[in-house]
C-alpha positions as CSV (number, residue, x, y, z in Angstrom):
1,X,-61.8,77.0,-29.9
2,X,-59.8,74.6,-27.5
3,X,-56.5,74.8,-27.9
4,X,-53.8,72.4,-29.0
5,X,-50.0,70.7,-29.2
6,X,-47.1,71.4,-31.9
7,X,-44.1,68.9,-31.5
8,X,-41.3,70.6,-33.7
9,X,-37.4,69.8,-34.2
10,X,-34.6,72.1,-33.4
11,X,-31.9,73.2,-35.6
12,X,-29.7,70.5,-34.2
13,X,-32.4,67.6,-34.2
14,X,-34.0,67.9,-31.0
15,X,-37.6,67.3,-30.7
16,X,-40.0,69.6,-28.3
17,X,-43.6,70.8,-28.3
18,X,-45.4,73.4,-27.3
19,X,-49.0,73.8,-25.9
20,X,-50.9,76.7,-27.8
21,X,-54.2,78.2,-26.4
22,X,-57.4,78.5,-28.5
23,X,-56.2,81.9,-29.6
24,X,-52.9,80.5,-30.9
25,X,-50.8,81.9,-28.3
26,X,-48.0,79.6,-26.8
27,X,-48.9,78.7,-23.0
28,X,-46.4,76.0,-22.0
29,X,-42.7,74.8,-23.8
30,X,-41.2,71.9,-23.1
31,X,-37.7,71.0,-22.7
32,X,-35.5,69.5,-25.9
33,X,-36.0,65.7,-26.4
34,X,-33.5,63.6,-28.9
35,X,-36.4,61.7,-29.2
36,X,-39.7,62.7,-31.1
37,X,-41.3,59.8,-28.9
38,X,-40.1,61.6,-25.6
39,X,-41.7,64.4,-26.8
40,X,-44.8,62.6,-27.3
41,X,-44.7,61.1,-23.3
42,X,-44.5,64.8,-22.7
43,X,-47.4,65.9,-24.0
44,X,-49.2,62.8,-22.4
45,X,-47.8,63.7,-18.8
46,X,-49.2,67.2,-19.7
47,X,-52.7,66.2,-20.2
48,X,-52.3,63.8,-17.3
49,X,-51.0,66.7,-14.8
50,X,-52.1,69.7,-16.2
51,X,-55.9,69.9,-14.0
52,X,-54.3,69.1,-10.8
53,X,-53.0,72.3,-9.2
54,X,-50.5,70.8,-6.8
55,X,-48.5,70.3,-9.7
56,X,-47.9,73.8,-10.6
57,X,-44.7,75.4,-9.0
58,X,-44.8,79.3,-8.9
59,X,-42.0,80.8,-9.8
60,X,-40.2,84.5,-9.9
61,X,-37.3,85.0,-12.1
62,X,-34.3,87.3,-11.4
63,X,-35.3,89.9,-14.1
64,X,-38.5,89.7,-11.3
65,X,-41.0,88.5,-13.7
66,X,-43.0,85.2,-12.9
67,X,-43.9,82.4,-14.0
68,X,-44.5,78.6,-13.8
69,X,-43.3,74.7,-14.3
70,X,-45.7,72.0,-14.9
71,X,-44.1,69.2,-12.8
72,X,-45.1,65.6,-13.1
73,X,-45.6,63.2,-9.9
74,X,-42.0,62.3,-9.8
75,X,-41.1,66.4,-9.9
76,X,-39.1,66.3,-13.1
77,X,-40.5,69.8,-15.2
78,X,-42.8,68.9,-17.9
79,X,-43.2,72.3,-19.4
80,X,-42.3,76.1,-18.1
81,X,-44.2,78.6,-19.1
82,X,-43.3,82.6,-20.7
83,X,-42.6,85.3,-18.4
84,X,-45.5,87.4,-17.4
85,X,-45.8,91.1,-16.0
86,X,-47.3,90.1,-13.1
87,X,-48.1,87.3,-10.9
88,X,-52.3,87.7,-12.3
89,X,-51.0,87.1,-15.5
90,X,-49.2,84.3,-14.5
91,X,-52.1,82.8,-12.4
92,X,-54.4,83.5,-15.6
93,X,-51.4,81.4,-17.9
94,X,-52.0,78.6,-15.0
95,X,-55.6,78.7,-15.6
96,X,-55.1,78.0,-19.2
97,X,-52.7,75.2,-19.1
98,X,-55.3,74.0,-17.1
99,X,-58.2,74.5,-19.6
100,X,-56.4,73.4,-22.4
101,X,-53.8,70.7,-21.4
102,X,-56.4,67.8,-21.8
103,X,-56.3,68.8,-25.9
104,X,-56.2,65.3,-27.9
105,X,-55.2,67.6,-30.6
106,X,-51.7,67.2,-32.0
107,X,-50.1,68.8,-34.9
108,X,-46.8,67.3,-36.0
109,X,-44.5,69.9,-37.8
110,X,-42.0,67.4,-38.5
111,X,-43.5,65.8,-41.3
């Protein structure tokens, strides 16, 4: 099973989405919109970026756990991902933004 998009809204209104792996696990979050149809760019600049490697920044937080952005070609952060326990897992979270990013499937949980 390929996996797929949820846009959701926030407590205080904010729109976001999230890009979920066949398994149902969350692999990428996006930053808060106050639009549900910024959201929506989002999730097209994902499947536009997410094959090409380059656009992947590689990342170590200070609680020393990595993980990554999904930039688009002007650099602004599409989607960061969850921290992993090691820089494999992270790799292996890349490797599945880049398998499923292209999904055409959307659900909207705002309705």
């Amino acid at each position: 099973m390929s996996g797929w998009y949820e846009v959701s809204q926030a407590k205080d209104g904010q729109y976001k989405f999230v890009l979920k792996a066949g398994n149902g696990e969350i692999i990428l979050t996006s930053e808060l919109y106050k639009a549900k149809a910024s959201a929506q760019n989002g999730i097209e600049s994902v499947q536009k970026n997410s094959a090409d490697d380059a656009r992947y920044e590689r990342l170590v937080a200070k609680n020393g756990k990595p993980y990554f952005n999904l930039k688009a070609a002007n650099h602004q952060i599409i989607g960061t991902s969850q921290f992993y326990a090691s820089e494999q897992s992270r790799d292996y979270g890349i490797d599945s933004v880049k398998n499923n990013g292209s999904s055409q499937t959307i659900k909207d949980l705002t309705i």
